[in-house]
C-alpha positions in Angstrom: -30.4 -82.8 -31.0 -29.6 -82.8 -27.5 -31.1 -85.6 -25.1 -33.8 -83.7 -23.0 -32.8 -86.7 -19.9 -29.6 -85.7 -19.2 -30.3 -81.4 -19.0 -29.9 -79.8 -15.3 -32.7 -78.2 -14.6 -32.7 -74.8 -13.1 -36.2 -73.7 -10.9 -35.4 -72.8 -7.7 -34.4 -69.1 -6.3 -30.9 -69.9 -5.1 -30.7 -71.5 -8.4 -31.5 -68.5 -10.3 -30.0 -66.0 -8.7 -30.5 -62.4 -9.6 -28.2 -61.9 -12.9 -29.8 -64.2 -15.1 -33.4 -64.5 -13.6 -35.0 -63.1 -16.6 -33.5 -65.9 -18.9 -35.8 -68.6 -20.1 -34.5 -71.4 -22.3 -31.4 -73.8 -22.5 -27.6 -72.9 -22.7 -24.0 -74.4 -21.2 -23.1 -74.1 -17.8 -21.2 -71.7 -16.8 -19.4 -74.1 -14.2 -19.1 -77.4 -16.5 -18.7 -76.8 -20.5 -20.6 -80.3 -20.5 -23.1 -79.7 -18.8 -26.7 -78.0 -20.8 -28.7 -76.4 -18.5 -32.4 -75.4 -18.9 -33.6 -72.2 -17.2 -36.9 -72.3 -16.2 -39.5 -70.0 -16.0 -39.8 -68.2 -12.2 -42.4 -70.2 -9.9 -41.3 -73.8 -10.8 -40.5 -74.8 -7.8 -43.3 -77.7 -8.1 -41.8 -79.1 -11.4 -41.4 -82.9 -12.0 -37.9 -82.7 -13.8 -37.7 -86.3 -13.2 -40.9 -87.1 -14.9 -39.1 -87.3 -18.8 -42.7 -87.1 -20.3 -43.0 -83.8 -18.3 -40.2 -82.4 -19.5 -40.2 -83.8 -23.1 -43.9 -81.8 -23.2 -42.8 -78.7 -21.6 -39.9 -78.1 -23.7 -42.0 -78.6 -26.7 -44.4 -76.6 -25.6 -41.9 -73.6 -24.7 -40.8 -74.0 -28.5 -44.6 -73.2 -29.5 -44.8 -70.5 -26.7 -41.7 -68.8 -28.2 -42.5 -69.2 -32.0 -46.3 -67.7 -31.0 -45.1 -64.9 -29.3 -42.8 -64.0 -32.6 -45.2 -64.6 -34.8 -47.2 -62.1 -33.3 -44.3 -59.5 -32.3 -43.5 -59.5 -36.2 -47.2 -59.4 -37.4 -47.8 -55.9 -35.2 -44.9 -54.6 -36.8 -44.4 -53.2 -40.5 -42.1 -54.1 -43.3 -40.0 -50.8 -42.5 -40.3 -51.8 -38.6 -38.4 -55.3 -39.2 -35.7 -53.3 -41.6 -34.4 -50.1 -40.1 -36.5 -48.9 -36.7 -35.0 -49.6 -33.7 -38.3 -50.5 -31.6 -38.7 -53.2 -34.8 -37.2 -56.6 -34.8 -33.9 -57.3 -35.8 -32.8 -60.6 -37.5 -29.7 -61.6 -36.5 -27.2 -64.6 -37.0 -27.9 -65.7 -33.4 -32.1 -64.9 -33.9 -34.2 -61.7 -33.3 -33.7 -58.9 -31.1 -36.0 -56.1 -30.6 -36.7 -53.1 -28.0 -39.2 -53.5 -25.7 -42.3 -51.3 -24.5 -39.5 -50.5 -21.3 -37.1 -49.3 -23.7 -34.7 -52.6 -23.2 -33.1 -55.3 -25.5 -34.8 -58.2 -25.8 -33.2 -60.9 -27.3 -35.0 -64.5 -28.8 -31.8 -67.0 -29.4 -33.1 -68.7 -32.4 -30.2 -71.1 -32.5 -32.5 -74.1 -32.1 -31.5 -75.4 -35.5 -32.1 -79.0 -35.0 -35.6 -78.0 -34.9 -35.9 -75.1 -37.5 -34.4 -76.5 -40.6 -36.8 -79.8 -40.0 -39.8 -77.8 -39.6 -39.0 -75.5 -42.6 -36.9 -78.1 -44.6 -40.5 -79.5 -45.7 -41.1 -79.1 -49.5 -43.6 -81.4 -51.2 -41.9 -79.6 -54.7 -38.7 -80.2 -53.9 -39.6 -84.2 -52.7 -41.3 -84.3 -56.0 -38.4 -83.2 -58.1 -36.2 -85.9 -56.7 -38.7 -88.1 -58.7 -37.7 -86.1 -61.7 -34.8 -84.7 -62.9 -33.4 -82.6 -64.9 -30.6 -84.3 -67.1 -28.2 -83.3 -70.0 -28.5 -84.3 -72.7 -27.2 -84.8 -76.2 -30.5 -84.2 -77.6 -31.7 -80.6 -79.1 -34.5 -79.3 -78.7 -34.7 -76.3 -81.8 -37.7 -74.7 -79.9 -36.0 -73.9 -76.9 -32.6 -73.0 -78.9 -32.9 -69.5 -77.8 -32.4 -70.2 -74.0 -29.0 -71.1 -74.5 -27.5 -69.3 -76.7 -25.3 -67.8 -73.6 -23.7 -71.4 -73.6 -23.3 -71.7 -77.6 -19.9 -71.5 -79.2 -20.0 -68.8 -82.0 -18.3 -69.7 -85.1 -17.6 -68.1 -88.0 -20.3 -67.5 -90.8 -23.0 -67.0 -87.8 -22.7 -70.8 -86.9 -23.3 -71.9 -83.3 -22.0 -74.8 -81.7 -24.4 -76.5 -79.1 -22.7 -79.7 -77.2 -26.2 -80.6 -74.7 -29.6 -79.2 -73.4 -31.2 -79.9 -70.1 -34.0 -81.6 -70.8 -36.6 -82.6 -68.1 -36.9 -87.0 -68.3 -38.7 -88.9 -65.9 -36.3 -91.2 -64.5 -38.2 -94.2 -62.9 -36.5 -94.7 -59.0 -36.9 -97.8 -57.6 -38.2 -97.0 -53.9 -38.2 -93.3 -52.1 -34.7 -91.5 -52.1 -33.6 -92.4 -48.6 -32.5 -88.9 -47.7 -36.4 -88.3 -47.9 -37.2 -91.4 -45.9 -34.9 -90.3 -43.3 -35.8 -86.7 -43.5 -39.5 -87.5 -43.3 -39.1 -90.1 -40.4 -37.5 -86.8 -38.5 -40.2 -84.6 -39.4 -43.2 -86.8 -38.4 -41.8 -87.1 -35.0 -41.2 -83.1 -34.1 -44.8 -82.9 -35.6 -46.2 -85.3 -33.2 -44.7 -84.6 -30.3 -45.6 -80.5 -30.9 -49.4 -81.4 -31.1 -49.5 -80.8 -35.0 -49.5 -84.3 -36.4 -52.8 -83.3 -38.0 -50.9 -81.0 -40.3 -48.9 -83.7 -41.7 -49.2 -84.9 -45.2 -49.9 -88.5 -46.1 -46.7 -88.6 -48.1 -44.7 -87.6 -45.3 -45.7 -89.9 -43.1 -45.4 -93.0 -45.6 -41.9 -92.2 -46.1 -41.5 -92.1 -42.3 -43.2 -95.2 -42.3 -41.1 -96.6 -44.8 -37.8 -95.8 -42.8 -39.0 -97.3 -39.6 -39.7 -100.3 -41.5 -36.0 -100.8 -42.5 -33.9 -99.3 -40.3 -36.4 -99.4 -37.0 -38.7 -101.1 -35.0 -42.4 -99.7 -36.0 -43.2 -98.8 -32.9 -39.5 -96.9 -32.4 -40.2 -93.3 -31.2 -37.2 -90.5 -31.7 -38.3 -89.0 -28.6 -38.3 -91.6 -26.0 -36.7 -91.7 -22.7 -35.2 -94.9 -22.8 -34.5 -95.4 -26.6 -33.2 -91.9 -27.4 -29.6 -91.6 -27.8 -29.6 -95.4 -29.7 -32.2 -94.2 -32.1 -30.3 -91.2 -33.2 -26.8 -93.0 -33.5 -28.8 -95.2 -35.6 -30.1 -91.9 -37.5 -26.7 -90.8 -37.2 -25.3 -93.7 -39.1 -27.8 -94.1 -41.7 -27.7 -90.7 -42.6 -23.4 -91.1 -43.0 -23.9 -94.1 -45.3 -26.8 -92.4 -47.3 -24.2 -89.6 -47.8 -21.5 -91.9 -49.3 -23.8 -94.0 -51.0 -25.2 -91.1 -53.3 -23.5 -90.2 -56.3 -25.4 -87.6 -57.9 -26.2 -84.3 -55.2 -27.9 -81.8 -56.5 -29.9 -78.9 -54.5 -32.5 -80.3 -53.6 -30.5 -83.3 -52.4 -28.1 -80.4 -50.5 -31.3 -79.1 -49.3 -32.8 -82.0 -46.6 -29.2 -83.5 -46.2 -28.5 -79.5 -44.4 -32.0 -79.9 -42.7 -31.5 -83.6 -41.3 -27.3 -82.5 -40.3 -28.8 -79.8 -38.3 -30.6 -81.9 -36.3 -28.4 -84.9 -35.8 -25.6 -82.7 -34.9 -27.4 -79.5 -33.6 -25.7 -79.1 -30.8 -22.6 -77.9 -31.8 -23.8 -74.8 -32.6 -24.4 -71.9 -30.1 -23.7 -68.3 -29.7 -20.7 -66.8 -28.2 -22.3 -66.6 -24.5 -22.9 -70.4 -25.0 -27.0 -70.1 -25.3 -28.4 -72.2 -27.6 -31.9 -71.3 -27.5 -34.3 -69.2 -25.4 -35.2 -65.7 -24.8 -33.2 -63.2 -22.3 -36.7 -61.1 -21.3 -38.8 -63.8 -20.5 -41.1 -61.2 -18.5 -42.1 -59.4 -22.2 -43.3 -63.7 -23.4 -45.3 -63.5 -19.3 -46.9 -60.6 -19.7 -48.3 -61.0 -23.5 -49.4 -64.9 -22.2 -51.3 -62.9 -19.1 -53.2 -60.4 -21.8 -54.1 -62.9 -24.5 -55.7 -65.2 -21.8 -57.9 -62.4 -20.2 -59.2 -61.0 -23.4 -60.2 -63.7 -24.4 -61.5 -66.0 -21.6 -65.1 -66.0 -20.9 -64.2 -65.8 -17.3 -61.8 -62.0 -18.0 -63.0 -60.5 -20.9 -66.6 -59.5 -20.3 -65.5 -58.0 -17.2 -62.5 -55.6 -18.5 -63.0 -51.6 -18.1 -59.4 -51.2 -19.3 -56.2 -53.3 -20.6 -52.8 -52.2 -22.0 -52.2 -53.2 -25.4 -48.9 -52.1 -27.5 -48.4 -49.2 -25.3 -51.5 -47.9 -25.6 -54.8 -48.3 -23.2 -57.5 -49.7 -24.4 -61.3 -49.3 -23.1 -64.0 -52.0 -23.3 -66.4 -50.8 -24.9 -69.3 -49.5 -22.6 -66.4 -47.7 -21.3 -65.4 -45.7 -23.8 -67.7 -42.3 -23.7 -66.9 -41.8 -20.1 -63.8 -40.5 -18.4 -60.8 -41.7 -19.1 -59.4 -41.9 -15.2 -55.8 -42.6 -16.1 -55.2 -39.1 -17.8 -54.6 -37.2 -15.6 -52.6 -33.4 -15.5 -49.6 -33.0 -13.1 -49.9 -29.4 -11.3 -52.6 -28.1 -13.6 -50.0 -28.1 -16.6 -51.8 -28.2 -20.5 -50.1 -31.6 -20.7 -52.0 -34.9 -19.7 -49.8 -37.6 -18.4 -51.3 -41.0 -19.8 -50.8 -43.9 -17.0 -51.5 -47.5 -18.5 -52.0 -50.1 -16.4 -52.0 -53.7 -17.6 -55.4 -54.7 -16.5 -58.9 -53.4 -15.1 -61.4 -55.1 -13.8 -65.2 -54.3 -13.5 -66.9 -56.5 -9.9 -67.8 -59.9 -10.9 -72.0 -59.8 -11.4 -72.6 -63.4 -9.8 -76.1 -64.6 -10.7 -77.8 -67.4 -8.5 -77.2 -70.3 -11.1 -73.1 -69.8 -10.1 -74.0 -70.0 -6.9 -76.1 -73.4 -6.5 -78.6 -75.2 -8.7 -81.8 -76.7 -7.7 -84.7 -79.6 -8.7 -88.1 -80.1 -8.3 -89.7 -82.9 -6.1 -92.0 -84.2 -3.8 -92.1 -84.0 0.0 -94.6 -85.5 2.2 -97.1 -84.6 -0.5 -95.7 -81.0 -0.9 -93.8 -79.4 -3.6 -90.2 -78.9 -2.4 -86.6 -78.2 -4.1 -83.0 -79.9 -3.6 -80.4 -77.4 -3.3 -76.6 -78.8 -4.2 -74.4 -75.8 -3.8 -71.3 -75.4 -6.7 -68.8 -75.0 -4.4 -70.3 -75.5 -0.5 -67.3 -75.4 1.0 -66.1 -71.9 -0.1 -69.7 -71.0 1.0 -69.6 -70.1 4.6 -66.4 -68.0 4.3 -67.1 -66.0 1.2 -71.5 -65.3 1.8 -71.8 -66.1 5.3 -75.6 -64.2 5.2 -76.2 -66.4 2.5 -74.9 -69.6 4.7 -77.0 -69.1 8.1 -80.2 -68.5 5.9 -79.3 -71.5 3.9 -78.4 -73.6 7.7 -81.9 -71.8 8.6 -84.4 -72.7 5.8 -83.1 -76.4 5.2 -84.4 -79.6 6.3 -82.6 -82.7 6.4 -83.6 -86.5 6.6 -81.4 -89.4 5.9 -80.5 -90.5 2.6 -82.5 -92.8 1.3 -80.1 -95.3 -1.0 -77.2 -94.2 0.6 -78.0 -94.7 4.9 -74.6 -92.9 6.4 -76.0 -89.6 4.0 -78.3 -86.9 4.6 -80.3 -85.4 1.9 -81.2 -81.9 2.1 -84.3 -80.4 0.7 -86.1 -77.0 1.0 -90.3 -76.7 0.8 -91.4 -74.6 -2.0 -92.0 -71.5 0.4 -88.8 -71.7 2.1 -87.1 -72.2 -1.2 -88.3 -68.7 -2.5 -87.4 -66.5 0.4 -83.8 -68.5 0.4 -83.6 -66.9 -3.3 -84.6 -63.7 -2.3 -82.2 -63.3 0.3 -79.1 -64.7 -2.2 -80.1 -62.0 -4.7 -80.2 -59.3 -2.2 -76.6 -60.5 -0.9 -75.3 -60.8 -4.1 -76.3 -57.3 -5.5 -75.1 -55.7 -2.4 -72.3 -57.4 -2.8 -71.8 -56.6 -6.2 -72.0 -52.4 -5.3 -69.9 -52.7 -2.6 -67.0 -54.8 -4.4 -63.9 -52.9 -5.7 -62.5 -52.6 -9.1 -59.3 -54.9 -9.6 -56.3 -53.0 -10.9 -54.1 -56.0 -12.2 -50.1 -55.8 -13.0 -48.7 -58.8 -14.4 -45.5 -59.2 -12.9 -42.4 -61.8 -14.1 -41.4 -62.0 -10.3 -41.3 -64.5 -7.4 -42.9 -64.7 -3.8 -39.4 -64.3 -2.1 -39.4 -60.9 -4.1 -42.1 -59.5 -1.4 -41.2 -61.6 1.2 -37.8 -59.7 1.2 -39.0 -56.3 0.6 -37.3 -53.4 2.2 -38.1 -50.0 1.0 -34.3 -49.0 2.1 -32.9 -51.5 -0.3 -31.2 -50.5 -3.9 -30.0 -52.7 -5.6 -26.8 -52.0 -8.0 -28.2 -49.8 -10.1 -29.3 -47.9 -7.6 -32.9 -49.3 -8.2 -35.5 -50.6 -5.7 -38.1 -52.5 -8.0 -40.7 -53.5 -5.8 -40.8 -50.1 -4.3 -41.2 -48.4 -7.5 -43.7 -51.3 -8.8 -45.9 -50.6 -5.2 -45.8 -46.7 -6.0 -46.9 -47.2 -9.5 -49.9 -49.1 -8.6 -51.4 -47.0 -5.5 -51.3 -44.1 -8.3 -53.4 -46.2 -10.6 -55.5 -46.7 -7.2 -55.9 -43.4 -6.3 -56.7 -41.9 -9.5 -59.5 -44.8 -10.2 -61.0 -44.0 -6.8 -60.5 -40.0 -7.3 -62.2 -39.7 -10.8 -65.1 -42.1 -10.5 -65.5 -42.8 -6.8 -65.5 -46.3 -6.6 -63.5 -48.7 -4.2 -60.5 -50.6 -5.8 -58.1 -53.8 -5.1 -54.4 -53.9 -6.5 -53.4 -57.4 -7.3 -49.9 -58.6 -8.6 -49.5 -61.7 -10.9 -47.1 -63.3 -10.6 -46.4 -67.3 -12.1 -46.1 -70.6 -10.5 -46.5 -74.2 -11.9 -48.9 -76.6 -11.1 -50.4 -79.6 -13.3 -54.0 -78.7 -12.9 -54.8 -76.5 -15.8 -58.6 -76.2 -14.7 -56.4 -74.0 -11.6 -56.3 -70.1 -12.4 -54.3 -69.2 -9.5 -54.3 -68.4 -6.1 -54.2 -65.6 -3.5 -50.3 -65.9 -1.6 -50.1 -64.5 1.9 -47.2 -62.3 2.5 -46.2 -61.6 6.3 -43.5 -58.9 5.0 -45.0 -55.5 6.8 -43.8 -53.2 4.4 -45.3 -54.9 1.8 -48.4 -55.4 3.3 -48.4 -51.6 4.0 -49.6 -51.4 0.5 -52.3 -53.6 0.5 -51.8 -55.2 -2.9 -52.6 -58.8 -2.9 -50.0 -61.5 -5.0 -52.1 -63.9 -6.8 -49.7 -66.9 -8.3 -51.3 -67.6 -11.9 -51.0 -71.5 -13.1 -48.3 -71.0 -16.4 -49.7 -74.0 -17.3 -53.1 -73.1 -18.2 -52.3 -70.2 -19.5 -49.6 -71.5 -22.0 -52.4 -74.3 -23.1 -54.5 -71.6 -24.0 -51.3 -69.3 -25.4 -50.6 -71.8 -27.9 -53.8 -72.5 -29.3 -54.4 -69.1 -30.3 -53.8 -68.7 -34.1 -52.9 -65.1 -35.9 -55.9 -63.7 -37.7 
């Protein structure tokens, strides 16, 4: 297992660059053989690498991101998918590879053995049989004679000769085989640091128990900054004198000693372009953490008309008797072209209640109402009708615990026109607000910044051109089918510690971009990998 404090950490642009910006994971750098590095995801310019409980969380958490997003590439395919089919996935010595929706290789370096074999090393059977064995011996058992007659020796006259018999004894062991103390001690550690030290069994973790309490202190964690790199030489060489100390090895012995050697000494294995684990098209992982969020947050999924799923678009379902918008026939041919875009989005119905909330009381022998907006600052900029009749119908007197404060309070009468005027806002508003046409995009800001639509790259390619292009047809054949005004967005990810933060709106001052009208939104990949992770195949 590599120590997590002493990885270079790549997040910036000029860090990046352009080859390998689609990598996310760890590998050797290119520059310095000794050196690990670990690419991280685009928009992480704001990432603590020096905070090592920061990174110790994140990596596991990337760990749980990728394993999610296989489980759930391998459950939408099919037995013969995973075998022969090219678009399937294909296991490999180095992990999975597999052909994207865009007709490209991705590839998941699964080479994270220190992790793997722990993980699925755990066998409650096979701890059980090291408690009891199968032994030879001289006795005979005549009703299981016939089982081994393959190792009899056939004399003459029909005799057989039968030197021993495996015959199942208990065999009393004083204390737990240290292999599974040492094994176990491993094991409850990954657990708890990936969340799932729920999961454990009670067994497990009295074995772990059991090898802190003679080999470490009980409050010794694998996984800590400062106590790392002693605790696994210790592992290290416990686990060397636990090998020479053992006489009898059999498979199940073979089978945690492999487990707990693939952990102690997992680095040494890596592929031939010196990646030990990660994925190469990070942007397939983005876009699949973008979808599961919106369908099914409260906030997204009530509001989606359409959303792309497998290469296919999917309509909500008070959509689906009307016209489809996004087929659409190219110069009156027979054939319908079918465009899929990754997200649409009905206006966002805002009732009253999300707007402010109010109480009942008594003023100057009147009935009256306290209004306390949700978010009052955000108030005059986004329903500035709804702001001068607020600044208009209040009244104000100082507070009367708290002198320096004002409390504001409406009379009963003035209370009821202030709601009729929010509701007439807010359903004009609601008529007039466009339709969001969302594509998630694996980019960063500097990507529109530095747009030119003259620009090719070496392929000959000019991404953000083709990306813009793409999206104004979505546009333009929402608006041409079913009259309704619309608003492109692109989303894009950036890091930031506050998971109860969506995202937020990026202003780009690039012309040519801005040409287009298509706003960038950053989306917190923090909150949307807490909620990635959580979600469990049906």
């Amino acid at each position: 297992m590599f120590d997590l404090s002493k990885i270079r950490f790549i997040k910036n642009d000029d860090d990046h660059g352009r080859r390998n910006y689609s990598f996310v994971g760890i590998q050797r750098s290119r520059q310095n053989e000794d050196q690990l590095e670990f690419w991280l995801p685009l928009g992480f310019k704001d990432f603590d690498e020096t905070n090592f409980e920061q990174v110790k969380g994140f990596f596991f958490k990337m760990y749980r991101t990728f394993k999610t997003y296989l489980q759930k590439k391998q459950a939408s395919l099919n037995d013969e998918d995973i075998t022969i089919d090219r678009d399937g996935i294909i296991e490999k010595e180095s992990g999975f590879s597999f052909i994207n929706e865009n007709k490209e290789q991705s590839v998941f370096y699964g080479k994270l053995n220190s992790l793997e074999k722990i993980l699925e090393g755990y066998d409650e059977l096979r701890i059980s049989s090291l408690e009891k064995k199968l032994v030879r011996s001289h006795e005979l058992d005549y009703s299981k004679l016939h089982r081994y007659l393959h190792q009899a020796i056939y004399l003459d006259d029909d005799v057989i000769y039968l030197d021993e018999m495996n015959i199942a004894k208990n065999i009393i062991i004083k204390g737990s085989p240290p292999i599974l103390q040492l094994f176990c001690f491993i094991y409850v550690e990954i657990k708890a640091e990936l969340g799932e030290i729920e999961t454990v069994p009670t067994r497990a973790i009295e074995l772990a128990d059991e090898f802190k309490e003679e080999h470490l202190q009980l409050d010794s964690q694998l996984f800590d900054e400062k106590t790392f790199a002693e605790t696994l030489e210790t592992l290290k060489n416990r686990f060397d004198e636990i090998d020479q100390e053992t006489i009898y090895k059999d498979d199940d012995y073979w089978h945690f000693f492999d487990a707990i050697e693939a952990f102690l000494y997992g680095e040494r294995h890596q592929d031939n372009e010196g990646i030990y684990w990660g994925f190469s098209s990070f942007y397939d992982i983005w876009e699949d953490m973008c979808k599961t969020y919106v369908v099914n947050e409260v906030r997204f999924k009530d509001r989606i008309v359409y959303f792309e799923d497998n290469g296919a678009l999917v309509a909500s379902e008070f959509y689906r008797d009307l016209l489809n918008p996004f087929e659409i026939r190219v110069n009156s041919l027979s054939s319908v072209r079918k465009l899929r875009p990754d997200l649409v989005l009905e206006p966002s119905a805002k009732n009253i209640e999300s707007l402010f909330y109010s109480k009942e009381i008594i003023k100057d022998w009147q009935p009256a109402r306290s209004v306390v907006f949700q978010d009052y600052h955000n108030l005059r900029n986004s329903y500035p009708k709804i702001y001068n009749a607020y600044k208009r119908l209040v009244q104000t007197e100082k507070h009367f615990y708290l002198r320096e404060k004002k409390f504001f309070f409406m009379y009963e009468d003035d209370y009821r026109k202030f709601r009729e005027i929010v509701s007439q806002e807010l359903e004009e508003l609601y008529t007039s607000s466009p339709y969001q046409v969302v594509d998630y995009k694996y980019m960063r800001v500097s990507d529109y910044e530095y747009f030119s639509p003259f620009h090719l790259n070496e392929q000959g390619e000019n991404k953000v051109k083709d990306d813009i292009h793409k999206q104004l047809v979505y546009e333009w054949t929402l608006q041409k089918n079913w009259d309704v005004p619309t608003q492109s967005e692109f989303w894009i990810p950036y890091y930031s510690n506050d998971v109860t933060v969506f995202g937020e709106v990026v202003p780009i001052t690039n012309t040519y971009f801005n040409q287009s009208q298509i706003k960038v939104v950053q989306v917190n990949f923090k909150t949307l990998q807490e909620f990635y992770i959580k979600q469990t195949l049906a």
